[in-house]
VEXMIPA-575923 format. One record per residue (C-alpha): x, y, z; residue in three letters; chain. Coordinates in nm, 2 decimals, m for minus. Layout:
! VEXMIPA-575923
{site {X, Y, Z}, ala, A} ...
! end
This chain:
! VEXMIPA-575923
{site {0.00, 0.00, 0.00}, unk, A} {site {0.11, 0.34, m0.09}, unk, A} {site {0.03, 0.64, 0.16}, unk, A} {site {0.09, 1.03, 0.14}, unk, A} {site {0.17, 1.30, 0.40}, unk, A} {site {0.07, 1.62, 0.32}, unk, A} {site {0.12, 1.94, 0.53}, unk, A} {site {0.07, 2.30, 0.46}, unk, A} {site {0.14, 2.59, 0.69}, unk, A} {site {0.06, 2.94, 0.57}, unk, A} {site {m0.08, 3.16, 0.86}, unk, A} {site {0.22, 3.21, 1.20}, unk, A} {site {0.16, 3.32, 1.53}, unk, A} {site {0.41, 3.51, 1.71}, unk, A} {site {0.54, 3.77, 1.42}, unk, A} {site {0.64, 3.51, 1.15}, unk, A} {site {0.55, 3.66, 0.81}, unk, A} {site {0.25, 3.45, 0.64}, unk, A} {site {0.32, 3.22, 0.33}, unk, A} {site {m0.03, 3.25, 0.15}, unk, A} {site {0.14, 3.02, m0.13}, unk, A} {site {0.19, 2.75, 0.06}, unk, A} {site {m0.24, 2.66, 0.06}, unk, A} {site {m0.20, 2.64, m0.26}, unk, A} {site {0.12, 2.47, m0.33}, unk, A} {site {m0.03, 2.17, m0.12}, unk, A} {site {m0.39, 2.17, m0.26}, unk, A} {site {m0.20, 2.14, m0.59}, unk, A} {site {0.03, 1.85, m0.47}, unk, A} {site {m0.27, 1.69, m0.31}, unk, A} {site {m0.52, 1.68, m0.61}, unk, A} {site {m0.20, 1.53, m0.81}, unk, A} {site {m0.17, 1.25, m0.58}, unk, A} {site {m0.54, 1.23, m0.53}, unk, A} {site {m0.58, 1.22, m0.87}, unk, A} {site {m0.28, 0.94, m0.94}, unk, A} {site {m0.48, 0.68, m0.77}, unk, A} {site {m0.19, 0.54, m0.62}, unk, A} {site {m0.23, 0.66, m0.28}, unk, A} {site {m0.48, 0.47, m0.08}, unk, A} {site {m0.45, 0.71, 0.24}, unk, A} {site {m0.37, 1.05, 0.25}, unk, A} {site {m0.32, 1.25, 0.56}, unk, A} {site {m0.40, 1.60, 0.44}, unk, A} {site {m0.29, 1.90, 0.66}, unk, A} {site {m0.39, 2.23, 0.51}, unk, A} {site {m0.35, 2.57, 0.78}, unk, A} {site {m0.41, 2.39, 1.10}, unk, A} {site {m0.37, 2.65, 1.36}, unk, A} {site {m0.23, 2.40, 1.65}, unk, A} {site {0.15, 2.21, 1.66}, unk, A} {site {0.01, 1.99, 1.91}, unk, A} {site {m0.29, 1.89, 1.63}, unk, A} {site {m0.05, 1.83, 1.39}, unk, A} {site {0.19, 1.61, 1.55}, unk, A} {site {m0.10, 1.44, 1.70}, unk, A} {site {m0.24, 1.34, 1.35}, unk, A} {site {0.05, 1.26, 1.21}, unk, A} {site {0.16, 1.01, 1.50}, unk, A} {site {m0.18, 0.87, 1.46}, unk, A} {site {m0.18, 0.83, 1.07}, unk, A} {site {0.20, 0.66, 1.09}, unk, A} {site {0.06, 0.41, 1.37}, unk, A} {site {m0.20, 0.31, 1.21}, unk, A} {site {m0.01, 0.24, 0.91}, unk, A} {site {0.28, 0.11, 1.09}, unk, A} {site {0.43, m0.24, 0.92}, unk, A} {site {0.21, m0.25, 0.62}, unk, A} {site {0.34, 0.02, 0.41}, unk, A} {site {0.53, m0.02, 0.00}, unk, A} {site {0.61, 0.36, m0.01}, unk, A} {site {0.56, 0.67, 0.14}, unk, A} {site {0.51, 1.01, 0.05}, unk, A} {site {0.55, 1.29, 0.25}, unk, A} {site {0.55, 1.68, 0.13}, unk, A} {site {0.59, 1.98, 0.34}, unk, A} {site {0.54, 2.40, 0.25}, unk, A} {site {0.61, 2.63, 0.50}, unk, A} {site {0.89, 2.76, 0.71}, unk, A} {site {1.17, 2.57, 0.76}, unk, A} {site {1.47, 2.60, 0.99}, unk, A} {site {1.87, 2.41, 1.07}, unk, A} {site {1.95, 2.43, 1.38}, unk, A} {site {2.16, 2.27, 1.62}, unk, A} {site {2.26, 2.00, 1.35}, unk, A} {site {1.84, 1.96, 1.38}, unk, A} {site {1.62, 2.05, 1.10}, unk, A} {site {1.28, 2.21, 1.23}, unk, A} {site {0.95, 2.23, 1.00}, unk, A} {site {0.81, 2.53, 1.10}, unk, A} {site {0.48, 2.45, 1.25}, unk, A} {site {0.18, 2.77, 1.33}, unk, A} {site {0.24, 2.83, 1.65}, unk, A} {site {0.62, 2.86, 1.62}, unk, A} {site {0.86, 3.01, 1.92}, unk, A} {site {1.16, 3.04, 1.91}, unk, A} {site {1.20, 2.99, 2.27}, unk, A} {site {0.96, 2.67, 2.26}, unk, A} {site {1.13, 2.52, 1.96}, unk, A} {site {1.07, 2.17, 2.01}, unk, A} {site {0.72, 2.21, 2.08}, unk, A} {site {0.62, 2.44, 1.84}, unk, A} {site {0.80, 2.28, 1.55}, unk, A} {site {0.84, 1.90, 1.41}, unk, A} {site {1.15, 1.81, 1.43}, unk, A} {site {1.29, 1.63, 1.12}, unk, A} {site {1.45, 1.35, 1.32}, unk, A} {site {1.13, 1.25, 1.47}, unk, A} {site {0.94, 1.25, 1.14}, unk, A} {site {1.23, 0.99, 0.98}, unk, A} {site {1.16, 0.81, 1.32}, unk, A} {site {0.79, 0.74, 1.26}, unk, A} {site {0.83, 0.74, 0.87}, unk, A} {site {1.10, 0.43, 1.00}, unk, A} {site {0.85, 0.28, 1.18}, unk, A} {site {0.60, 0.20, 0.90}, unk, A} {site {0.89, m0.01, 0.73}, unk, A} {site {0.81, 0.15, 0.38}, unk, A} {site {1.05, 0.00, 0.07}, unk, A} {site {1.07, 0.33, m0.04}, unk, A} {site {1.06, 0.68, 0.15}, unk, A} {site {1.02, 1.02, 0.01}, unk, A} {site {1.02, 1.33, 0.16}, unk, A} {site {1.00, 1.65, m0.10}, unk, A} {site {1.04, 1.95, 0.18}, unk, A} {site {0.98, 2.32, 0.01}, unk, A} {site {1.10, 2.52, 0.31}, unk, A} {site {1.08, 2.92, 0.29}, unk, A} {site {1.32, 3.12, 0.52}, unk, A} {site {1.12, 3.47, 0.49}, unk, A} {site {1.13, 3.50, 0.86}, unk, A} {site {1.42, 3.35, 1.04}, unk, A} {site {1.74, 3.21, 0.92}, unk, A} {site {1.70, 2.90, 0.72}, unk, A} {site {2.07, 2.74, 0.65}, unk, A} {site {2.35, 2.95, 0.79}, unk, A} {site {2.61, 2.61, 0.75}, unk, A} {site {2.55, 2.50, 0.42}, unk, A} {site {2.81, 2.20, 0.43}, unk, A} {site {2.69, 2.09, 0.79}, unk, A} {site {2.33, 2.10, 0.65}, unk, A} {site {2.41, 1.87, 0.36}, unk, A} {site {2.58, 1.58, 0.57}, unk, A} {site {2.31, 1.63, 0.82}, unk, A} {site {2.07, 1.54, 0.52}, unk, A} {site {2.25, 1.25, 0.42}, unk, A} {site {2.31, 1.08, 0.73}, unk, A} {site {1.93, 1.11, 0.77}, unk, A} {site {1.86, 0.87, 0.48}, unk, A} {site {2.01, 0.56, 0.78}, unk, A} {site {1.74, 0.33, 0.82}, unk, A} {site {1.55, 0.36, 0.50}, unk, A} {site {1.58, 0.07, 0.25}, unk, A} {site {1.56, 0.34, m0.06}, unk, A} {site {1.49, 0.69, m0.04}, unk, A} {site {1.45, 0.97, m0.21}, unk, A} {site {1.50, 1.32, 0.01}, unk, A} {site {1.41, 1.67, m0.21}, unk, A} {site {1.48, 2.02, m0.02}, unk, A} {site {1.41, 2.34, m0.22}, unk, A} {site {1.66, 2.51, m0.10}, unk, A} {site {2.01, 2.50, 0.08}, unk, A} {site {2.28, 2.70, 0.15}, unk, A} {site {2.17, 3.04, 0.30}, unk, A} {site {1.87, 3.08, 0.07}, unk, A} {site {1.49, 3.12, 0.05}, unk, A} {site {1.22, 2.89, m0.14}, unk, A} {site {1.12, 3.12, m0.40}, unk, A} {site {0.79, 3.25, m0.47}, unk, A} {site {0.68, 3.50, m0.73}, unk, A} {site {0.34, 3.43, m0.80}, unk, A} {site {0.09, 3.22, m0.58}, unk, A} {site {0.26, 2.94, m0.63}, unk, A} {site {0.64, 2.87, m0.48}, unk, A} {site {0.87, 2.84, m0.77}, unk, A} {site {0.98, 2.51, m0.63}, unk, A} {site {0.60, 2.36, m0.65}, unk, A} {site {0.56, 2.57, m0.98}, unk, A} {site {0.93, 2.37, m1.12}, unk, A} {site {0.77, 2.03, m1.04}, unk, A} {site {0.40, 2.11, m1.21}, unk, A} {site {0.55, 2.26, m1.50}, unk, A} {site {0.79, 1.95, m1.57}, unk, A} {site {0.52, 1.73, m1.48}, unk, A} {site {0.23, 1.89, m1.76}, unk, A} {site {0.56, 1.86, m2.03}, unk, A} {site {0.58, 1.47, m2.02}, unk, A} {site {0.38, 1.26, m2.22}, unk, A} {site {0.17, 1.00, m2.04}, unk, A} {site {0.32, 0.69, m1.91}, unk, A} {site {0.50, 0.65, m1.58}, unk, A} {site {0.69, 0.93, m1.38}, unk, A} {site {0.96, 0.77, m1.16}, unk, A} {site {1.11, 1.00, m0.87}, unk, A} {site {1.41, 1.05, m1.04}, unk, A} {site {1.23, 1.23, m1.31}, unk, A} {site {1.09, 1.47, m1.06}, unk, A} {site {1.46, 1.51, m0.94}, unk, A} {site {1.56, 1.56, m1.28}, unk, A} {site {1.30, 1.85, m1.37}, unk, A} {site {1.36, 2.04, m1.07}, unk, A} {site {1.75, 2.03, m1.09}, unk, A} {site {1.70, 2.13, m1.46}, unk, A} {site {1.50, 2.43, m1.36}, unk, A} {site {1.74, 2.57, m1.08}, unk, A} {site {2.04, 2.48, m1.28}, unk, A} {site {2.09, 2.88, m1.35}, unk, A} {site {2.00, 2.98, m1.05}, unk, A} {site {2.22, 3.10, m0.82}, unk, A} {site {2.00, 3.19, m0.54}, unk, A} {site {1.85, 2.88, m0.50}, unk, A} {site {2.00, 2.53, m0.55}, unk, A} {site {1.81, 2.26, m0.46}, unk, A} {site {1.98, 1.95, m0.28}, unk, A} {site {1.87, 1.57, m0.34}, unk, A} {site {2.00, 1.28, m0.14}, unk, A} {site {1.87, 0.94, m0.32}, unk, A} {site {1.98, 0.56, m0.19}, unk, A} {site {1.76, 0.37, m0.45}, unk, A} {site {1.76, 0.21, m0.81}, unk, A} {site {1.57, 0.52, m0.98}, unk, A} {site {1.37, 0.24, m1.08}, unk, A} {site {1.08, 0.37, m0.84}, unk, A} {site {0.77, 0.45, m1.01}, unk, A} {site {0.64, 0.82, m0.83}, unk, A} {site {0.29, 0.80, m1.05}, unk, A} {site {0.13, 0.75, m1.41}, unk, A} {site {0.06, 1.01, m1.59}, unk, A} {site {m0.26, 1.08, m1.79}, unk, A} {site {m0.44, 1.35, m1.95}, unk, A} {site {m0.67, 1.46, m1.64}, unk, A} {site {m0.35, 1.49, m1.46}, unk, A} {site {m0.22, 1.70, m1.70}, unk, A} {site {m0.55, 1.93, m1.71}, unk, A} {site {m0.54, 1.96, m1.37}, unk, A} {site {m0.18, 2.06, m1.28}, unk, A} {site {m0.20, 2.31, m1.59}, unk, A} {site {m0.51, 2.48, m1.42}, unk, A} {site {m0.30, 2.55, m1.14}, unk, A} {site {m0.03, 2.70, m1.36}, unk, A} {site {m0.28, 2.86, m1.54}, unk, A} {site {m0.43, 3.11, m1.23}, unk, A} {site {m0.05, 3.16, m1.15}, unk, A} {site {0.02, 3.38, m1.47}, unk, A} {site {0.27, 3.09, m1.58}, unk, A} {site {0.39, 3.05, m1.92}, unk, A} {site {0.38, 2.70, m1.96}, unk, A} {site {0.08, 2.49, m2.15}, unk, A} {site {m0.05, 2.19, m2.20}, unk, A} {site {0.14, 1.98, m2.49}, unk, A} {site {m0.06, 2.01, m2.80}, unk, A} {site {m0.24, 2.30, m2.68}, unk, A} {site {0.06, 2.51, m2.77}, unk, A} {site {m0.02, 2.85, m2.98}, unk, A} {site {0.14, 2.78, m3.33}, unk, A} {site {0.22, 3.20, m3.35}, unk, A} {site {0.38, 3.18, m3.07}, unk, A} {site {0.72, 3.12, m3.23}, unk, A} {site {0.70, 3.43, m3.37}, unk, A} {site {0.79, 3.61, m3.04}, unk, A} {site {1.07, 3.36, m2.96}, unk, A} {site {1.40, 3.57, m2.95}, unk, A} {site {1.65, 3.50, m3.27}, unk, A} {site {1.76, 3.14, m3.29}, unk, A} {site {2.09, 3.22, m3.21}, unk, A} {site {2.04, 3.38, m2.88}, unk, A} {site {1.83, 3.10, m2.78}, unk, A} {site {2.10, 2.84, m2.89}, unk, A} {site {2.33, 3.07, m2.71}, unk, A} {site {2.13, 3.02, m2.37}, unk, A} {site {2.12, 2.66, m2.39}, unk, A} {site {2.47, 2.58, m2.37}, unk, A} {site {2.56, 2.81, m2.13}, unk, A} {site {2.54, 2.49, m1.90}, unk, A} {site {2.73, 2.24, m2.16}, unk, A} {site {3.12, 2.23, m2.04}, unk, A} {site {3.50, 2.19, m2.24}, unk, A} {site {3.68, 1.92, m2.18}, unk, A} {site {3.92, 2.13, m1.92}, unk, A} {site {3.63, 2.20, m1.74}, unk, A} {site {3.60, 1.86, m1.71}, unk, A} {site {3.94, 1.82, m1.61}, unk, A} {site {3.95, 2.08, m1.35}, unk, A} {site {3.64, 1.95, m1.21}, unk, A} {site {3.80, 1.54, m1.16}, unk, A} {site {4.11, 1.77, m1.02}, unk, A} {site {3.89, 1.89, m0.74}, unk, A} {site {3.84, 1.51, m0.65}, unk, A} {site {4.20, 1.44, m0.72}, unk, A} {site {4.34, 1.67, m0.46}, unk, A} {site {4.12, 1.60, m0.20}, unk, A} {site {4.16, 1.25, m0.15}, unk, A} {site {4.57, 1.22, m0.25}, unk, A} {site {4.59, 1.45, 0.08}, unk, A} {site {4.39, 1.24, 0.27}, unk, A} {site {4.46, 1.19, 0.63}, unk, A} {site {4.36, 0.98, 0.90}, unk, A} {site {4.28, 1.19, 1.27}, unk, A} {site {4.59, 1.11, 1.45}, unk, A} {site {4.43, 0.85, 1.71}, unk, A} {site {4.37, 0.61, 1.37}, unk, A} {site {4.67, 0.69, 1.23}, unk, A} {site {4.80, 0.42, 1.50}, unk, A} {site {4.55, 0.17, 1.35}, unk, A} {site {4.60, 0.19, 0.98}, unk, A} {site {4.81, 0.33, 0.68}, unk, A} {site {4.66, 0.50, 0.46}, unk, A} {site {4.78, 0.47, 0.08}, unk, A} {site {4.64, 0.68, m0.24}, unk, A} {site {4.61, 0.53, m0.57}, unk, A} {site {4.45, 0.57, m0.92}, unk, A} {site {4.44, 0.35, m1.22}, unk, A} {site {4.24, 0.27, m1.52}, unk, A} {site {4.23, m0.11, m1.46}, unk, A} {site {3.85, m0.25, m1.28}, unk, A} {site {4.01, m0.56, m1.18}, unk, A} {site {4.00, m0.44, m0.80}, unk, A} {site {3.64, m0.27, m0.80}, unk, A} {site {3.39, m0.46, m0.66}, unk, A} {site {3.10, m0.58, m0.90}, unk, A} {site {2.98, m0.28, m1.08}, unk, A} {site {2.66, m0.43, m1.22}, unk, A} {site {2.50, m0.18, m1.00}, unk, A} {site {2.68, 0.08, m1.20}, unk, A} {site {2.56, m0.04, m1.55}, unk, A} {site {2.22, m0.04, m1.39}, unk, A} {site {2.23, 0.31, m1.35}, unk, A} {site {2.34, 0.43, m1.67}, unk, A} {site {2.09, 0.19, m1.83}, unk, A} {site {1.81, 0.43, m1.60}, unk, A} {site {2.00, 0.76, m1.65}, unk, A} {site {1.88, 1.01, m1.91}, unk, A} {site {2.22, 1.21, m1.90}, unk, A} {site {2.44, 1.17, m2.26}, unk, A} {site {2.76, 1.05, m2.03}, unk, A} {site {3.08, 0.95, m2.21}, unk, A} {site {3.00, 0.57, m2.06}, unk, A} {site {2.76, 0.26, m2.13}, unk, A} {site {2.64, m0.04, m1.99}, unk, A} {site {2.87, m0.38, m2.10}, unk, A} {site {2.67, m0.64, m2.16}, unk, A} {site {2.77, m1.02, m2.22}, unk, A} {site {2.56, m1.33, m2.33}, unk, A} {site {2.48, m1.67, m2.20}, unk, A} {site {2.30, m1.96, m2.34}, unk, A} {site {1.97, m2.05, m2.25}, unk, A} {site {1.87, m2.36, m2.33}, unk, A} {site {1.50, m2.49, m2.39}, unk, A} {site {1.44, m2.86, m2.30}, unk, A} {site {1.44, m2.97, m2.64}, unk, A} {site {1.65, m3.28, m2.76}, unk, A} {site {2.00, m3.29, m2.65}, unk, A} {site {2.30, m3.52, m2.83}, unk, A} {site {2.53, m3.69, m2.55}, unk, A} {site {2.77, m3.81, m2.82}, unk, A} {site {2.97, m3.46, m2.78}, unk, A} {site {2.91, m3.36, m2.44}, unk, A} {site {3.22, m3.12, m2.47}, unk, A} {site {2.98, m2.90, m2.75}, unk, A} {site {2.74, m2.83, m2.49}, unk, A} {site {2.51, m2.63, m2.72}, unk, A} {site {2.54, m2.89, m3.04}, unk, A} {site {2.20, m3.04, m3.11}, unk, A} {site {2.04, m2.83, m2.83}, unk, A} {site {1.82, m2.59, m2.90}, unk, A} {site {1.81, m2.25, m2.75}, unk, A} {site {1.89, m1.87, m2.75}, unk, A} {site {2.16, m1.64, m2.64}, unk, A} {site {2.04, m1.41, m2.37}, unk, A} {site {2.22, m1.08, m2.28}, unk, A} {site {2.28, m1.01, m1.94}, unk, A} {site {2.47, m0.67, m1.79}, unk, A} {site {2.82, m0.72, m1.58}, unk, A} {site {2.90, m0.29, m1.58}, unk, A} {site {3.03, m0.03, m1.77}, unk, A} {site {3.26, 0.07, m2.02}, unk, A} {site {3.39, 0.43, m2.09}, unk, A} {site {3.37, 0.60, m2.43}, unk, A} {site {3.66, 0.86, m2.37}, unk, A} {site {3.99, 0.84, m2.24}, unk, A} {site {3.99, 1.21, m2.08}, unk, A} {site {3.96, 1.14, m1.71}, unk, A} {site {3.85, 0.80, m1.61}, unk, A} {site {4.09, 0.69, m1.39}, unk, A} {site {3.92, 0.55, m1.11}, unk, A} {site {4.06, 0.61, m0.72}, unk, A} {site {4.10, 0.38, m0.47}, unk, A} {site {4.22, 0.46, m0.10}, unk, A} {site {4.35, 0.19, 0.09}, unk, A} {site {4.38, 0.15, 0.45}, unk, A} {site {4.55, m0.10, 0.61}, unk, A} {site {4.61, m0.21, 0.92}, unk, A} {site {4.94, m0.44, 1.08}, unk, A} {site {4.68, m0.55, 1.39}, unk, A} {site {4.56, m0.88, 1.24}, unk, A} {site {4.26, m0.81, 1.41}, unk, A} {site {4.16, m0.53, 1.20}, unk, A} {site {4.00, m0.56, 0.83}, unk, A} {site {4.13, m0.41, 0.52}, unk, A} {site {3.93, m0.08, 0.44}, unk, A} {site {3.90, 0.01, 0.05}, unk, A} {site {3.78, 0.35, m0.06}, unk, A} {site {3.66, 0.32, m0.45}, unk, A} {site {3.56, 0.65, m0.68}, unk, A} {site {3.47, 0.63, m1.02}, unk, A} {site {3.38, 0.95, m1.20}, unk, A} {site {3.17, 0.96, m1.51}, unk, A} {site {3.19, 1.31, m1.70}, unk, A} {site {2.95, 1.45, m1.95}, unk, A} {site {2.93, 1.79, m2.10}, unk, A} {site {2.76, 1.93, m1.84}, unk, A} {site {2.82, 1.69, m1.50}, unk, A} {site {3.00, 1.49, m1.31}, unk, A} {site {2.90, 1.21, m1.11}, unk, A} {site {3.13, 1.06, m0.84}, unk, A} {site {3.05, 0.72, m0.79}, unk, A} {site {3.18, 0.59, m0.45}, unk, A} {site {3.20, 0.26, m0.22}, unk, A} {site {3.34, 0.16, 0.07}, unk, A} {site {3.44, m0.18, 0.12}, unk, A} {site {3.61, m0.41, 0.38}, unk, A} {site {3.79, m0.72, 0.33}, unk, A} {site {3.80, m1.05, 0.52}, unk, A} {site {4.11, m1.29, 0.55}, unk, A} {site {4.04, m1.63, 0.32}, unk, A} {site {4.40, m1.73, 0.45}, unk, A} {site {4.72, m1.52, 0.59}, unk, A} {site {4.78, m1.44, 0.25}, unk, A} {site {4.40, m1.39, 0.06}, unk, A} {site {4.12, m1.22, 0.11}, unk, A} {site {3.79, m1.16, 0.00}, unk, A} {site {3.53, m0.91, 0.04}, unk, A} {site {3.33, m0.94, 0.34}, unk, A} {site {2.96, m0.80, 0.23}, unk, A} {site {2.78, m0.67, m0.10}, unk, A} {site {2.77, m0.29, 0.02}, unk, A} {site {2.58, m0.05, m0.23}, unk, A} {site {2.71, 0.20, m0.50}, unk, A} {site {2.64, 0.57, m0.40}, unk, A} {site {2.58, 0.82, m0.64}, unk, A} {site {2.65, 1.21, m0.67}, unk, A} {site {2.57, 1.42, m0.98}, unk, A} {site {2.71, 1.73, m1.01}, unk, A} {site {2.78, 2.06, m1.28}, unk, A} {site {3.11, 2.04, m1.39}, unk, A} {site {3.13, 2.44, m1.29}, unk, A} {site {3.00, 2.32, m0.89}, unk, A} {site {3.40, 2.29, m0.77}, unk, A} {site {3.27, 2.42, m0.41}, unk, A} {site {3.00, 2.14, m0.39}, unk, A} {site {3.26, 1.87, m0.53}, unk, A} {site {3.48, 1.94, m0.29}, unk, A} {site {3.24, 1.91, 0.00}, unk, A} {site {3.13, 1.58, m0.13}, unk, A} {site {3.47, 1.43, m0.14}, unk, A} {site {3.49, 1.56, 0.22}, unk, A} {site {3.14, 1.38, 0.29}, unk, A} {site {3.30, 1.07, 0.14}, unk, A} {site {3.63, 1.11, 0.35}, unk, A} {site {3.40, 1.14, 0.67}, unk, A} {site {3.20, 0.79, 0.60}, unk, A} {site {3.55, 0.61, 0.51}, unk, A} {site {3.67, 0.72, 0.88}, unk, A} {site {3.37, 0.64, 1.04}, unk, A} {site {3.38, 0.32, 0.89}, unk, A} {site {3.71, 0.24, 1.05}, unk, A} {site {3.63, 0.36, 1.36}, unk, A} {site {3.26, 0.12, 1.40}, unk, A} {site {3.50, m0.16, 1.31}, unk, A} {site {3.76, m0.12, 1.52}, unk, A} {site {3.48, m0.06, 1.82}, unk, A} {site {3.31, m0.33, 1.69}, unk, A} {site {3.63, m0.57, 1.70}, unk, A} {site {3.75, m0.43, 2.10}, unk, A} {site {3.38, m0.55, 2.19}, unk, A} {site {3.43, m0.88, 2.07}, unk, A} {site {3.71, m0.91, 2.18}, unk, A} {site {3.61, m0.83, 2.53}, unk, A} {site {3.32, m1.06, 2.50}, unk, A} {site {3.57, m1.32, 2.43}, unk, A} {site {3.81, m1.23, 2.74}, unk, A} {site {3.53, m1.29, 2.98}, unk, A} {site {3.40, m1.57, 2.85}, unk, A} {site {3.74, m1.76, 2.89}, unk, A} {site {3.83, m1.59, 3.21}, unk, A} 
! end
């Protein structure tokens, strides 16, 4: 079963400016998913006047649900604040001094979301500041965002906003709200996954500087948001309609309206002011590059494990990267890579000779069936792929690899990354010890700043890796002490 959270704030108490676009931005995302059929329950909350009334429902709505959920869907418009490495959603009866009261506190809605067991979790959160600071710590804000994804089997996580910016809103709709219902009436009908939604929003923001959306995802991209159809389209356009927007239906489109277009090549000149050169490219894997060949450990670890830096164009060491072939098959960027595929033979149970059992597939009958074991690249400009290596002389203590693979296109990078541990086979083998997961990050080539933090982010997990092991290991092997003393 499929369930929906919805909540709209647009009146504050105690001096916090109003947000009449937020009634609207949720009564448009709530006839969408009304609309969808998907959703069997939907907890609507449209301008409640009382925190308390609002946690209460949603506790109740998240109980009663709990253990027998596929996906959930939950949306918030109003104000929105980080603080004390907490995100707040800015509730009507917001103090400041009575913050925890008076707002809901992201933490505990991942906690009850958690609780319903869902396969897949989204949360799409179009936060306005227009009152009190939103994000003053823009990098704190983003790992803050990404370690809240623990717990959830996939994910997809959508803020409007990050950095020290507002949600936009120039019309009575929020341009965030306004990004996704405009993308959405564009497609044709068929199904809309939630990387699509990701997709038309970070297209729409991609030239605007004062405000960048941020997206967290752990999931295939195979996960279907809706199906789109005609009424859906109506619907959606109505609301862009009464907001003075631009955008129409498809096949509704004025045929003399090309002749207010500006020259073709002022157009063609705005659309590749986002396509890159190959040094851009270049400078942009360099960012990566740096980061991780200077690499250090804190000094406590440093005791623990050497740390060795590394890049090569060989896959023999990277783990399977069928995960990675996956994703390009799913991803509508033009990258300068492509799923490798191989074939087997299948064969049906018809008649099989035993006079030549070493020609397995003479006098069989059957098919060759293609089957995908990862990726090859289609230019020799960057891909070098980086691996950072810790190792420890304690035999008590795993092998620790960090793996990044970029992908380049001309207009993003994507640093793939995976962390990966290493079990003894035999005092001179290994293997590795569990199937961890792929994860990732999509970039503009231009966004050195936001590279750069991301490589951090990835530095962070890698020690935090070593250091659950190594606790991990001393409990064991006290465990073990006291159990033979």
């Amino acid at each position: 079963m499929k369930v929906a959270i919805l909540i709209g704030v647009t009146n504050y108490k105690n001096g916090l400016s109003n947000l009449p676009a937020c009634s609207k931005d949720i009564k448009a995302i709530y006839e969408l998913i009304n609309l969808s059929g998907e959703y069997k329950q939907i907890l609507f909350l449209d301008n409640i006047q009382s925190s308390t009334q609002i946690k209460r429902e949603l506790c109740d709505f998240t109980e009663k649900y709990r253990e027998e959920v596929e996906q959930v869907f939950f949306y918030f418009t109003g104000h929105g604040l980080f603080k004390d490495n907490e995100f707040y959603f800015g509730l009507p009866d917001y103090s400041e001094r009575e913050l925890s009261q008076s707002c809901l506190e992201n933490s505990e809605l991942d906690q009850l979301l958690r609780n319903m067991k869902p396969n897949v979790a989204v949360k799409i959160v179009d936060a306005c500041q227009s009152g009190f600071s939103y994000i003053k710590n823009p990098e704190r804000f983003k790992s803050y965002v990404d370690s809240s994804r623990e717990g959830f089997q996939h994910c997809y996580f959508l803020f409007a906003c990050q950095r020290d910016q507002s949600a936009l809103i120039q019309g009575s709709l929020s341009d965030f709200t306004t990004s996704i219902l405009e993308g959405l009436v564009h497609r044709e009908d068929g199904d809309v996954r939630f990387k699509d939604l990701i997709d038309i929003v970070a297209d729409k923001f991609r030239e605007n500087q004062n405000q960048i959306p941020y997206f967290v995802t752990q999931a295939s991209y195979h996960e279907v948001f809706f199906t789109m159809k005609s009424g859906i389209r109506n619907s959606m356009s109505k609301y862009l309609e009464n907001d003075h927007s631009s955008v129409q239906v498809p096949n509704q489109i004025d045929a003399q309206s090309n002749s207010l277009e500006p020259p073709l090549e002022q157009r063609l000149k705005e659309a590749s002011r986002s396509y890159c050169s190959k040094e851009d490219a270049i400078n942009a894997w360099r960012v990566v590059t740096k980061c991780l060949s200077h690499f250090k450990l804190p000094n406590e670890l440093e005791a623990a494990y050497a740390v060795s830096y590394s890049e090569t164009d060989k896959k023999t060491d990277l783990p399977d990267t069928t995960p990675i072939g996956e994703w390009l098959e799913q991803n509508v960027e033009e990258w300068f890579a492509k799923p490798k595929y191989a074939e087997k033979w299948i064969p049906d149970r018809g008649w099989t000779s035993n006079l030549y059992p070493k020609f397995s597939n003479w006098g069989q009958s059957g098919y060759y069936q293609e089957y995908l074991t990862g990726y090859d690249v289609t230019t020799k400009s960057v891909y070098n792929y980086l691996k950072v290596e810790a190792e420890s002389s304690y035999p008590s203590l795993d092998l620790y690899r960090l793996f990044v693979v970029p992908f380049i296109s001309q207009q993003k990078l994507a640093i793939v990354s995976i962390v990966v541990s290493y079990k003894k086979t035999d005092w001179l083998a290994q293997e590795i010890r569990n199937e961890p997961s792929w994860s990732f990050f999509t970039v503009n080539l231009r966004e050195t700043t936001l590279i750069e933090s991301h490589v951090n982010d990835m530095q962070t997990k890698f020690i935090k890796a070593l250091y659950s092991h190594i606790s991990n290991r001393l409990c064991a092997t006290a465990v073990n002490s006291q159990e033979v003393s």
